[in-house]
C-alpha positions as CSV (number, residue, x, y, z in Angstrom):
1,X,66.2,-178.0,199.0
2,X,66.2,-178.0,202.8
3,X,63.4,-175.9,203.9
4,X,64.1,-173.2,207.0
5,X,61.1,-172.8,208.8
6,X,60.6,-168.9,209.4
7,X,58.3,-167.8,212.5
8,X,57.5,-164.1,211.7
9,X,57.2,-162.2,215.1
10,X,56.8,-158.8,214.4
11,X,57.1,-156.1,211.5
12,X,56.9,-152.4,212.1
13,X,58.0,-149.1,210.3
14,X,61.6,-147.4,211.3
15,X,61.8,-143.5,211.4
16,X,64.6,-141.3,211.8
17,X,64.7,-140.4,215.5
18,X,64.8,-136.9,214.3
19,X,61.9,-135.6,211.9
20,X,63.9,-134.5,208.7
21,X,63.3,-131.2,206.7
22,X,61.2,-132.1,203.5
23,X,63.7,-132.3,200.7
24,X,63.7,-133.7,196.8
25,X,66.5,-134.5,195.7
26,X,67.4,-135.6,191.9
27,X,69.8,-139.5,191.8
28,X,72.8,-139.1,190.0
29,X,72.7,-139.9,185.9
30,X,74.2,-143.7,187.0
31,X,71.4,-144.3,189.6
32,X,69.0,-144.0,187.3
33,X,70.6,-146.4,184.6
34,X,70.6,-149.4,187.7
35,X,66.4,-148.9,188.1
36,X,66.3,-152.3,186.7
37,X,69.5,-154.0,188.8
38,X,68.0,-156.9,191.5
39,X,68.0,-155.4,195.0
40,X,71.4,-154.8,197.0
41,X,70.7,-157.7,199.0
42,X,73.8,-158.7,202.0
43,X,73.3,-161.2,204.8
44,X,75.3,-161.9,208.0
45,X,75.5,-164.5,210.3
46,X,76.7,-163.6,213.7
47,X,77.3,-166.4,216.2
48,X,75.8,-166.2,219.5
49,X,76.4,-162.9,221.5
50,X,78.5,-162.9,224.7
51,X,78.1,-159.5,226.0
52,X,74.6,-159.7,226.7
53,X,72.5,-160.7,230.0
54,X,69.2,-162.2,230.6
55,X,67.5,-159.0,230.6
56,X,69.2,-157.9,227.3
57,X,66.8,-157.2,224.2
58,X,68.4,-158.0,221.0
59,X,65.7,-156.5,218.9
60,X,65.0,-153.5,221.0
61,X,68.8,-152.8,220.3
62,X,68.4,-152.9,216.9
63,X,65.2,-150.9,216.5
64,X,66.6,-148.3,218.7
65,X,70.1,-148.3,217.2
66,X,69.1,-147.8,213.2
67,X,66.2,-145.6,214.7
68,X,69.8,-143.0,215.4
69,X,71.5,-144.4,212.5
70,X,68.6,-143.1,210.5
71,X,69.1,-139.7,211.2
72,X,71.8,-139.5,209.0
73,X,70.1,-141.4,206.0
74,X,66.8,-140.1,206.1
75,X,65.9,-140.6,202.4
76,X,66.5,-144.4,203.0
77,X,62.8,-143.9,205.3
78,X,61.4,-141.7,202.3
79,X,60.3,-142.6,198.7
80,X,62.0,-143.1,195.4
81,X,59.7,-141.3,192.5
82,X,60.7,-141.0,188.8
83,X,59.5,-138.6,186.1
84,X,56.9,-140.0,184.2
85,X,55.9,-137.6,182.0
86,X,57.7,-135.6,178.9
87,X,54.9,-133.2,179.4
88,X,56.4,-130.1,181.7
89,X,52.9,-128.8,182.7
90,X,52.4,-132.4,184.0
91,X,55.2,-132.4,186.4
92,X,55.3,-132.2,190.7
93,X,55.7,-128.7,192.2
94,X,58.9,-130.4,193.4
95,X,60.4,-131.7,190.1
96,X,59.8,-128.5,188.6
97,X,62.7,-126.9,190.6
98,X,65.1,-130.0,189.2
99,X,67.6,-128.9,186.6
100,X,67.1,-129.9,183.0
101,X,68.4,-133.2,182.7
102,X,66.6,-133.9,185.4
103,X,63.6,-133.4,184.7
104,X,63.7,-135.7,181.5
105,X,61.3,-139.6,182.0
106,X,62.7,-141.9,183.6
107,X,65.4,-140.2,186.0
108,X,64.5,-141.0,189.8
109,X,64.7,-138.8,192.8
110,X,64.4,-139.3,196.5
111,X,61.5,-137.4,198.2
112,X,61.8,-137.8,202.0
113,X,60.4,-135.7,205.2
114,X,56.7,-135.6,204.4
115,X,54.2,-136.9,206.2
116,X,54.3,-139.9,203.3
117,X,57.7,-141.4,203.7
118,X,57.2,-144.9,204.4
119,X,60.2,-145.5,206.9
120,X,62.4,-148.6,207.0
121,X,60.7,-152.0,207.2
122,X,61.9,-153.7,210.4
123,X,60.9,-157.0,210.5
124,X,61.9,-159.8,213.5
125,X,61.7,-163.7,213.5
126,X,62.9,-166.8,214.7
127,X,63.9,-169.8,212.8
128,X,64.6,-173.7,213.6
129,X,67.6,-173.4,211.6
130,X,71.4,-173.1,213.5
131,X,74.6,-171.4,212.5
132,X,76.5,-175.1,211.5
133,X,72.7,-175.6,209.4
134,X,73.8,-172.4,207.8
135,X,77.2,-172.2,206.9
136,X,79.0,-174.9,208.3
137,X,82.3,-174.0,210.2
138,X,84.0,-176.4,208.4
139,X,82.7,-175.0,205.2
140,X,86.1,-173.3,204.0
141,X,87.9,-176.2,204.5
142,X,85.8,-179.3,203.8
143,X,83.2,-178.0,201.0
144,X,84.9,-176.1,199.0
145,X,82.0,-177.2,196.7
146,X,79.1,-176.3,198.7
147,X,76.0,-176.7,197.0
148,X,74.0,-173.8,198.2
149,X,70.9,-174.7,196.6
150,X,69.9,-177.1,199.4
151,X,69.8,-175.0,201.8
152,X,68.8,-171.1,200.9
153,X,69.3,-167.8,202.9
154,X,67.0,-165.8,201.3
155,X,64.6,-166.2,204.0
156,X,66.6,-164.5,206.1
157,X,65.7,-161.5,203.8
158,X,62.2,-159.7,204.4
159,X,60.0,-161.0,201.8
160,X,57.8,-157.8,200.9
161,X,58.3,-156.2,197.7
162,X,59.9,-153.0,197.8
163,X,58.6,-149.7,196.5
164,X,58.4,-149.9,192.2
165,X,60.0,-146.5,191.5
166,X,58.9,-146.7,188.1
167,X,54.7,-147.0,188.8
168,X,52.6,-146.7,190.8
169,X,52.5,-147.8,194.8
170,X,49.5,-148.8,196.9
171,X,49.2,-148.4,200.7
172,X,48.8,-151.3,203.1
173,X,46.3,-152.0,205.7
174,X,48.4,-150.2,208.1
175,X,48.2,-146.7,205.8
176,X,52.4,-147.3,204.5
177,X,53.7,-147.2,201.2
178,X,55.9,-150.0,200.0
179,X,59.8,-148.5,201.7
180,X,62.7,-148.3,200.0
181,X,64.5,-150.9,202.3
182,X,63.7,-153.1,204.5
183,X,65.9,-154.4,207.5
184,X,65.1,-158.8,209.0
185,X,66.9,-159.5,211.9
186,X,66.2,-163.3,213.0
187,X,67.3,-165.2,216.1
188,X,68.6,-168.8,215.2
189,X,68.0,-171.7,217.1
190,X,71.6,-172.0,218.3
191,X,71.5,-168.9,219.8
192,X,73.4,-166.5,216.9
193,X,70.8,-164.3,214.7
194,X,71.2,-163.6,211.2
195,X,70.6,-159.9,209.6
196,X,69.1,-159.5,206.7
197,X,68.7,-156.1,204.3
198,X,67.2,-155.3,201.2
199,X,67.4,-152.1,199.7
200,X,66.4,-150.6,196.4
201,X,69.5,-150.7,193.5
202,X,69.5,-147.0,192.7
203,X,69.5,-145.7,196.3
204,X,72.4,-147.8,197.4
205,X,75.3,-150.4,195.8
206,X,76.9,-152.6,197.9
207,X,79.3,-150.1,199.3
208,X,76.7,-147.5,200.6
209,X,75.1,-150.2,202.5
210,X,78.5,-151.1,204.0
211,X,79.2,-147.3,204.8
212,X,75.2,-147.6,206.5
213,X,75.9,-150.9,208.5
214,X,79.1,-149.7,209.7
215,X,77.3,-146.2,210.8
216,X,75.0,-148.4,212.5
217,X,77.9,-150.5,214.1
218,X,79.4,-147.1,215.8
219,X,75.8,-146.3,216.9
220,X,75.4,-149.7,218.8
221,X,79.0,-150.0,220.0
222,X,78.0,-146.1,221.5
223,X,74.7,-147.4,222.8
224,X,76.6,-150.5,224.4
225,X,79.1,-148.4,225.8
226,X,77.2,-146.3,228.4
227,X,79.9,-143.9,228.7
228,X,79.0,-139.9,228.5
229,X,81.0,-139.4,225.1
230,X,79.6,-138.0,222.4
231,X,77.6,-140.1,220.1
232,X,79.7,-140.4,216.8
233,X,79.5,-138.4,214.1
234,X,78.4,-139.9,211.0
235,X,79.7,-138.1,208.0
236,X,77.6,-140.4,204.8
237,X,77.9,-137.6,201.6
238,X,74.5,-138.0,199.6
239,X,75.1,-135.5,196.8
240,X,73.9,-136.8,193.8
241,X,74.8,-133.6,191.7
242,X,78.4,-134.0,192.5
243,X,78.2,-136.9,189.8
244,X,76.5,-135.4,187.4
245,X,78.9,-132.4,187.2
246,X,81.1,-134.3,185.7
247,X,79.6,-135.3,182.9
248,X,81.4,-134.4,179.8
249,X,79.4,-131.1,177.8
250,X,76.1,-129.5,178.8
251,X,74.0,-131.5,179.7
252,X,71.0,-129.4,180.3
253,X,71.0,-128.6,176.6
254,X,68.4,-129.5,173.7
255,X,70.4,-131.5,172.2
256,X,73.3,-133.4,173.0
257,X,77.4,-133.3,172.0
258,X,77.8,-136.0,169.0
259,X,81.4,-136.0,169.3
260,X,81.0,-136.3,172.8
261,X,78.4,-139.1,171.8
262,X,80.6,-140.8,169.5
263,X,83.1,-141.3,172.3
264,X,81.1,-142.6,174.5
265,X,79.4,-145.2,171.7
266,X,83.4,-146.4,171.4
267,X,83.6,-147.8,174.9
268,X,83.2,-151.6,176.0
269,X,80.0,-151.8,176.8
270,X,76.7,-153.3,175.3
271,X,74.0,-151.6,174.2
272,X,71.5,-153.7,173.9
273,X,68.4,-152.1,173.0
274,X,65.6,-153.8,174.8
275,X,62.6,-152.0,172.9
276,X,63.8,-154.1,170.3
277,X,63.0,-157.1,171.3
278,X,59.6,-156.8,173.2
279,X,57.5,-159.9,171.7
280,X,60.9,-162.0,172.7
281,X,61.3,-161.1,176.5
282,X,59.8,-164.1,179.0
283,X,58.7,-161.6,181.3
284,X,56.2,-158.4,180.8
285,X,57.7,-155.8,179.6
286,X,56.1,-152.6,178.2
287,X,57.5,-149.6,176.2
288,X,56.5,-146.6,178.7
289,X,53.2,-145.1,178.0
290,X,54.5,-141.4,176.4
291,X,56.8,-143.5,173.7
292,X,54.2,-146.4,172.9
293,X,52.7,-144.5,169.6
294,X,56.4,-143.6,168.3
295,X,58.4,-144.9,165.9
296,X,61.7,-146.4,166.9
297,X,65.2,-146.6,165.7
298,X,67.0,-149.3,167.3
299,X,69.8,-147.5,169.7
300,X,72.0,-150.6,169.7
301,X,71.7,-154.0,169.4
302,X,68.6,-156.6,169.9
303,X,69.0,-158.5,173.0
304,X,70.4,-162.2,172.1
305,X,67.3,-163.9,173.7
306,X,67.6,-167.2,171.9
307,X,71.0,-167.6,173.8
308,X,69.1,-167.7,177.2
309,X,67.3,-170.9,178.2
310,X,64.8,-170.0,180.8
311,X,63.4,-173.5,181.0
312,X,66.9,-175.0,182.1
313,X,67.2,-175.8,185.8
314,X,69.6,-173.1,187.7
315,X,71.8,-174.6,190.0
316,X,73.8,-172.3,192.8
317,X,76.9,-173.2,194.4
318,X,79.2,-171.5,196.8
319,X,82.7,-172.1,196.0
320,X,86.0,-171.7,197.8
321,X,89.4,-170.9,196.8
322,X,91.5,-170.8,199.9
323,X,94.5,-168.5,199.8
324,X,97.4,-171.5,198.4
325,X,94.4,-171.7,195.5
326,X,94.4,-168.3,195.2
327,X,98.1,-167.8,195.2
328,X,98.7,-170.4,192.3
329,X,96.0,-169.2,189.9
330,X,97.6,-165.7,190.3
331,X,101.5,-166.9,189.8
332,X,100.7,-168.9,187.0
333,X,98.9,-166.2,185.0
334,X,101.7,-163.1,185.8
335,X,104.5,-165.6,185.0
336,X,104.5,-164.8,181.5
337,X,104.6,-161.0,182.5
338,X,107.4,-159.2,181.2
339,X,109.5,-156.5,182.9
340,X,108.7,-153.9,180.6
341,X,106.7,-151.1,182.3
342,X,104.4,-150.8,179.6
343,X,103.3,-154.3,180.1
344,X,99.8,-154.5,182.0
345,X,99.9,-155.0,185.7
346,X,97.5,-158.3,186.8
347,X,95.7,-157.8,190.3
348,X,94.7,-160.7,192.1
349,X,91.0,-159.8,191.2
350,X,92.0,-160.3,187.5
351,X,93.6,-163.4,188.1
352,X,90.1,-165.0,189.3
353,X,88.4,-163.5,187.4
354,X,90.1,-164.7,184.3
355,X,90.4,-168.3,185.8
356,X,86.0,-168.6,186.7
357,X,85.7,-167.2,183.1
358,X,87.6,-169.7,181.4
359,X,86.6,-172.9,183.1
360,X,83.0,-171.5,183.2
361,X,83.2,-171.3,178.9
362,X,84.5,-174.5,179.0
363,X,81.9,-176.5,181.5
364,X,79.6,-174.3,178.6
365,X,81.1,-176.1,175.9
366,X,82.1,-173.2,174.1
367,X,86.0,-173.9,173.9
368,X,86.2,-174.6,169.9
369,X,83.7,-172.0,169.8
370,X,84.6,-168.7,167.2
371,X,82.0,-166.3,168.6
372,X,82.4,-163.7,171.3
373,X,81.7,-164.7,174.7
374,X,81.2,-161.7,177.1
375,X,81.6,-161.0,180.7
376,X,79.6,-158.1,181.8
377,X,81.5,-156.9,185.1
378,X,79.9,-154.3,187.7
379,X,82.4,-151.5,187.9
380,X,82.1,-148.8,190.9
381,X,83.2,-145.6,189.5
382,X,84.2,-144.1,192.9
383,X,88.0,-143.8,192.8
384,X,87.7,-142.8,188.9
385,X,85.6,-139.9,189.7
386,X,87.3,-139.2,193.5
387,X,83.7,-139.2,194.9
388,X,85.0,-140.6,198.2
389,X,84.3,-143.5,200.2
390,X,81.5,-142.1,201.6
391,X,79.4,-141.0,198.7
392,X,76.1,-142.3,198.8
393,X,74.5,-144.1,195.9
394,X,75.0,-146.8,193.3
395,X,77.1,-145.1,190.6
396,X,78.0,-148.0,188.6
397,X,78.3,-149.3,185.3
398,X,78.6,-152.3,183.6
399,X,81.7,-153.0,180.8
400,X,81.7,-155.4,178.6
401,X,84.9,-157.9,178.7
402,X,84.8,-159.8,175.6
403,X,87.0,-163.1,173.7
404,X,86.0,-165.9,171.4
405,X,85.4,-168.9,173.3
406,X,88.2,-170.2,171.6
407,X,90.7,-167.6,173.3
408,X,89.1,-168.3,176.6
409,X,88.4,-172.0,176.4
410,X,90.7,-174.0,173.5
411,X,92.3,-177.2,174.7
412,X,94.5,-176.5,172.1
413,X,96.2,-173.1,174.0
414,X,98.4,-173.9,176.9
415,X,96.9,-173.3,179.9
416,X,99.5,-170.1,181.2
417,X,99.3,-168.3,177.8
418,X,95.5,-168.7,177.9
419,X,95.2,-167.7,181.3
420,X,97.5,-164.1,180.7
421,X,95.8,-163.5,177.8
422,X,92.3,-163.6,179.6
423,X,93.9,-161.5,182.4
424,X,95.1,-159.0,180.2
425,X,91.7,-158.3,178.2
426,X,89.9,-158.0,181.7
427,X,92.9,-155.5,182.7
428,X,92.5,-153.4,179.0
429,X,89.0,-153.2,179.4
430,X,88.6,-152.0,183.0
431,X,91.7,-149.2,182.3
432,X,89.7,-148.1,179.3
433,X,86.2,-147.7,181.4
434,X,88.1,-146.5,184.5
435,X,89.3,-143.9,182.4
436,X,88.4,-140.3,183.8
437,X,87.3,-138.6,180.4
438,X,86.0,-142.1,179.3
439,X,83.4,-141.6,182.0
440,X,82.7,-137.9,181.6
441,X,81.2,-139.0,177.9
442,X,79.2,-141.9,179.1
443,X,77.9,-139.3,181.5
444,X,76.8,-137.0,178.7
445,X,75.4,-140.0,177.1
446,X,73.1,-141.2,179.6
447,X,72.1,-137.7,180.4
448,X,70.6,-137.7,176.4
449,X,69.0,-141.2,176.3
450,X,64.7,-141.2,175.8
451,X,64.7,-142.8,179.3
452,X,67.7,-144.4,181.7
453,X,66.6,-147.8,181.4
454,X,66.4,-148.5,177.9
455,X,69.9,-149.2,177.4
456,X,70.7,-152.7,179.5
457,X,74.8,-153.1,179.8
458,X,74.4,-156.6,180.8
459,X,72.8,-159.9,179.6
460,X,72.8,-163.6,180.5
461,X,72.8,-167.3,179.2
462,X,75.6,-169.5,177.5
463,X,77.2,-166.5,175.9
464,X,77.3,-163.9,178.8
465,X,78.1,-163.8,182.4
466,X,77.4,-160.8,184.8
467,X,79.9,-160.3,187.4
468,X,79.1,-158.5,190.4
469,X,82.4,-157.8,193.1
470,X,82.2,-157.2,196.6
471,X,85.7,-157.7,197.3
472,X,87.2,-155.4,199.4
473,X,83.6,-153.9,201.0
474,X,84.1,-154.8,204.2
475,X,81.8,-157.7,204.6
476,X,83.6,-159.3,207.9
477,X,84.6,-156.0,209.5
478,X,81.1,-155.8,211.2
479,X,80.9,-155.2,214.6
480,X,78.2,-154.0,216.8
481,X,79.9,-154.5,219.9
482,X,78.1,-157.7,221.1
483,X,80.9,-160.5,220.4
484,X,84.6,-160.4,222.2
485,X,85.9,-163.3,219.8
486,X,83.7,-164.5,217.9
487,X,82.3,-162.6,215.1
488,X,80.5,-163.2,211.8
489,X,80.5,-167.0,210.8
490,X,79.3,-166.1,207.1
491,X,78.3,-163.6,204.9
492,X,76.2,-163.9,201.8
493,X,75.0,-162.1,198.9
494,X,71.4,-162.5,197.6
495,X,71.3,-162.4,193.8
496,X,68.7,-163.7,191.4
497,X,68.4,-167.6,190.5
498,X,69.7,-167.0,186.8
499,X,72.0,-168.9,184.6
500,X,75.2,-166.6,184.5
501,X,75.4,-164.9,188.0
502,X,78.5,-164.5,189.4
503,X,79.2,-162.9,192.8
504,X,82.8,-162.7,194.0
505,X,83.9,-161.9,197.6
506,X,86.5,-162.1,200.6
507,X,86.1,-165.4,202.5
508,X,85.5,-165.2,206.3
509,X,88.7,-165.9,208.5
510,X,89.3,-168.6,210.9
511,X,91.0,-166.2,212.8
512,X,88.3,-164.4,213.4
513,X,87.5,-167.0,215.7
514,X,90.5,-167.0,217.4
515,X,89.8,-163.1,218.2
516,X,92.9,-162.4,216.3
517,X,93.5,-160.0,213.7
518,X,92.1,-159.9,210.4
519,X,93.4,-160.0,206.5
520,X,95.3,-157.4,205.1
521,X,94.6,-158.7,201.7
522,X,91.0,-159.1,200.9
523,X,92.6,-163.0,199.5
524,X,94.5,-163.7,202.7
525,X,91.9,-166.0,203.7
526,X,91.1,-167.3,200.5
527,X,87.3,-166.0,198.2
528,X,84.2,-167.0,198.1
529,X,82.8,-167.2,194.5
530,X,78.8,-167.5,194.3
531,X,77.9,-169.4,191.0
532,X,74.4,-169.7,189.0
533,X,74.8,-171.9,186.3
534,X,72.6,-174.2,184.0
535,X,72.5,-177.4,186.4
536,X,74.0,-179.3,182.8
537,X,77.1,-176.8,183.0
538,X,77.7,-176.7,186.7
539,X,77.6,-180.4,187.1
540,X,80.8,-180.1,184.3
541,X,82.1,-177.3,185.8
542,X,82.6,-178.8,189.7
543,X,84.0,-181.6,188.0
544,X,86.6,-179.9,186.5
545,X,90.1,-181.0,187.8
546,X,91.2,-177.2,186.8
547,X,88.6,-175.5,188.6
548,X,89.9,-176.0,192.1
549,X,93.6,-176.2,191.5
């Protein structure tokens, strides 16, 4: 791996620029479930401002621009806390005023505007590295393949740990608790800078960051501007209750609705139980400390540890599919549709989807293989649940899309018939969790469990992938107001160095470049699919003739 030599220049804590009211408020029922998801983690890299002169400071723009942005989010400068005790007397002044289901282990809340909150790590550097060291421009179009393991972004992340939510926190030498998020903005050698952000799962998904940055954008475009308008009005909705009221039931009861229960047990997704399977896990992992002298009924199944080689090298791979790519693997999987109404409808996002899943069994070797294979897929409940664009959070789930490896993988199927039938079980499965009432249940079920993160929805190894999207989030419509033409050469997603993670995601334009428009379709210029894979299956995988068609 190419190394990027990172010069550290400064680190300081970010405040609102107004002091915020002390509040605590309760994460939704779906927040809590993600306490164990890796960070949100997005990159950019911006090419070399043209708006600015000699006497121009880049950094003091930024500090002072999320400094105002902050305003607006002021529990992303607090702390994150959990319940961690089943015994009432035992609880904070504050979580005493939290409804019921609140109140029960394990569900976090934000507690910002005391003289405690930690504020928003800002951290500034320099590197050796340049933009074409990065991402190359001619990436797109002459690596489709690119082997992103030689040369790794995430130092272009702040490297602190962020607060543990779940335990306890220790204060620095400077007096600060571990934040919530943390913010690296580092100035290349070829005169672009790269921002880097971090921030803790349950606070924010991908899209709340997005709604953040682009708040942030308006603030520096406002800043830039040096006109007497008003500064924008940043409307971000952080109401975690309106979630949890739609849960299916009461759930503020004693006990909870078994019918409502038994619904929710019926959807796709695992339940793997991972109290099962202590002695098996590689890394520490404890019951919590008010369960330990229980006995326990497995919930759901054990976790499949024996399918996950931890020893195998990981290799990681950025792969393009340019829009003529993209085009034909969607054609030749709707071609078999029928006119018939009731038939499913195939979005472009199944199509891919379907088409990564299947060569990805096969570089596994799992195409005369009878058991299930599984791909766990990240699914943003927003539009199910009308929360709006601009609700703040992380309320996602996780389904579970299953086939044989035989139905996803068989030489013996023809490629088209294969390819629908994969398309359709993705589209089945994400109209069954997307339903409305579907949701409510799980709701009601998570509401009930002994603590959120007991239940994991997702797994890795030969037999699973998990599939994060970040299509259509916005990832190139950044703009602080500091480039005429030339944007964002590339943005990345940070995920962990695991056999099975999958990160799909619009693909910058050239356009862009041209200071033209952008896509309408988040495939007009073609996606970007991160891969982590066993180096033994990737190496079969990129040297598939299907793969890239």
């Amino acid at each position: 791996m190419t190394s990027i030599e990172i010069s550290p220049i400064h680190s300081e804590r970010i405040f609102p620029n107004t002091t915020p009211t002390e509040h605590a408020v309760p994460l939704s029922l779906l927040d809590a479930t993600t306490a164990n998801f890796a960070y949100t983690c997005p990159i950019w890299l911006f090419e070399r401002p043209d708006k600015i002169g000699d006497e121009f400071d880049l950094v003091d723009h930024f500090r002072q621009s999320l400094r105002i942005t902050l305003d607006a989010y002021p529990h992303w400068a607090g702390q994150l806390k959990s319940i961690s005790s089943l015994d009432a007397a035992k609880l904070n002044p504050e979580e005493l005023r939290f409804p019921p289901h609140a109140r029960r282990f394990g569900r976090i809340y934000s507690h910002y505007g005391t003289s405690e909150d930690p504020g928003v790590e800002f951290v500034t550097a320099s590197t050796n590295a340049t933009l074409e060291t990065l991402s190359p421009a001619s990436r797109t179009t002459e690596y489709p393949l690119f082997d992103r393991g030689k040369i790794s972004l995430t130092d272009l992340v702040p490297s602190l740990r962020l607060a543990n939510y779940l335990g306890a926190n220790t204060v620095n030498e400077a007096g600060f608790l571990p934040p919530v998020m943390a913010v690296q903005l580092t100035k290349l050698a070829c005169g672009g800078y790269a921002l880097g952000m971090k921030t803790l799962h349950p606070l924010a998904d991908i899209q709340s960051v997005m709604h953040f940055v682009q708040d942030w954008t308006k603030i520096s475009r406002w800043i830039l501007s040096g006109s007497p308008v008003p500064k924008p009005q940043l409307t971000p909705l952080f109401d975690p209750r309106r979630l949890d009221s739609m849960a299916a039931g009461d759930i503020n009861g004693e006990q909870p609705d078994q019918t409502i229960i038994d619904q929710a047990l019926s959807l796709l997704m695992h339940r793997y139980d991972w109290w099962a399977t202590l002695a098996l896990c590689p890394w520490p992992q404890e019951i919590p400390e008010p369960f330990r002298n229980q006995e326990h009924t497995p919930i759901g199944p054990a976790m499949p540890w024996s399918e996950w080689d931890f020893d195998a090298p990981v290799s990681h791979y950025l792969v393009h599919l340019n829009r003529s790519q993209v085009d034909k693997i969607y054609e030749n999987t709707i071609q078999g549709i029928s006119d018939d109404p009731g038939d499913n409808r195939i979005s472009r996002h199944d199509a891919i989807l379907a088409h990564i899943w299947s060569c990805i069994t096969r570089a596994r070797q799992l195409g005369e293989d009878a058991g299930l294979v599984h791909c766990d897929l990240a699914y943003g409940t927003r539009p199910a649940l009308g929360l709006g664009d601009n609700f703040i959070g992380s309320p996602t789930l996780m389904m579970n899309i299953e086939m044989t490896g035989v139905e996803l993988a068989s030489p013996d199927i023809p490629e088209d018939e294969r390819r629908l039938s994969i398309a359709r079980c993705i589209r089945k499965t994400v109209n069954q969790i997307g339903d409305k009432a579907a949701l409510s249940s799980h709701l009601h079920s998570v509401a009930y469990e002994k603590t959120p993160q007991r239940i994991w929805q997702g797994f890795l190894g030969r037999r699973h992938l998990i599939v994060t999207t970040w299509a259509r989030a916005g990832l190139y419509e950044i703009d602080f107001g500091l480039n005429s033409s030339l944007g964002i050469r590339y943005a990345e997603g940070v995920l962990p160095t695991l056999d099975g993670d999958v990160l799909i995601k619009d693909a910058p334009s050239p356009k862009d470049r041209d200071g033209l428009s952008g896509a309408k379709n988040w495939t007009d210029h073609g996606v970007d699919v991160s891969l982590y894979l066993r180096t033994e299956d990737m190496e079969r995988l990129i040297r598939d003739p299907v793969f890239l068609p």
